[in-house]
N, C-alpha and C positions, 0 to 999 in steps of 0.2 A: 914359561916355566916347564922344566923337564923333570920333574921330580915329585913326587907325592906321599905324603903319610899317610901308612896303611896302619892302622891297628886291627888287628883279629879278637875277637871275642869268642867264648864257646858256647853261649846261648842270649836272647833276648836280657835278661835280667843284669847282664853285666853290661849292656848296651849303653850308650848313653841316652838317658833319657830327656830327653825336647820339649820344654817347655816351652808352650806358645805365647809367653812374653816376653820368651826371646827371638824365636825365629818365626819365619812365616811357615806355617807348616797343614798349609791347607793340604786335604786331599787330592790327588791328582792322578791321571795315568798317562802312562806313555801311549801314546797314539801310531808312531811309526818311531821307525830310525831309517836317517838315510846313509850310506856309506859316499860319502868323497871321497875319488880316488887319490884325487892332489889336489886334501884340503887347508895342506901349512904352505906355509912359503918354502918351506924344503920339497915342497912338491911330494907331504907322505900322505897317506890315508888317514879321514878324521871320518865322526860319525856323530850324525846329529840326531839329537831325543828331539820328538816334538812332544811338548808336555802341555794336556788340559786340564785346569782345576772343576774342582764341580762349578764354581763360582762363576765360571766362563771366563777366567782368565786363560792367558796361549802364553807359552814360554816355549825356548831353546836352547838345549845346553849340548855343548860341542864338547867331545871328547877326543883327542887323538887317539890314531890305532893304535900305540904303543901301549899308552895309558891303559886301554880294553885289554890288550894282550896280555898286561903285567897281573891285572887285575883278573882275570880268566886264570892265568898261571897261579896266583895266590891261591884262592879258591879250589881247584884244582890238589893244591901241595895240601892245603885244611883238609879237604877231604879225603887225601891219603893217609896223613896223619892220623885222622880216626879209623881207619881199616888196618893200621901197623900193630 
């Protein structure tokens, strides 16, 4: 997948709110990230969360460097937006 829906919000309240009988939404933290330098098969940089719940569960969620970058650029443009 090369593509992702981004929706911006302007504060918590218009967030979506997560109901935990629908998702699993324990608490957790990111523990590290590692960067791979050729972590797709196109040989780009990907970068992995390692994520711990309280519960003691361990999870990994891989994001491609693009993905990071689109997402840092977005972020980015919102906070220019508020300084305009």
């Amino acid at each position: 997948m090369n593509a992702l829906k981004i929706e911006i919000v302007d504060n918590p309240s218009l967030a979506p709110n997560y109901n935990r009988d629908e998702l699993d939404t324990r608490a957790a933290t990111i523990d590290k990230c590692i960067i791979v330098g050729k972590g797709t098969v196109e040989g780009n940089p990907t970068v992995d969360f390692h994520i711990f719940a309280e519960d003691g569960s361990k999870f990994v969620a891989m994001l491609t460097g693009n993905l990071v970058k689109s997402l840092a650029a977005t972020i980015e443009g919102f906070e220019q937006r508020g300084k305009a």
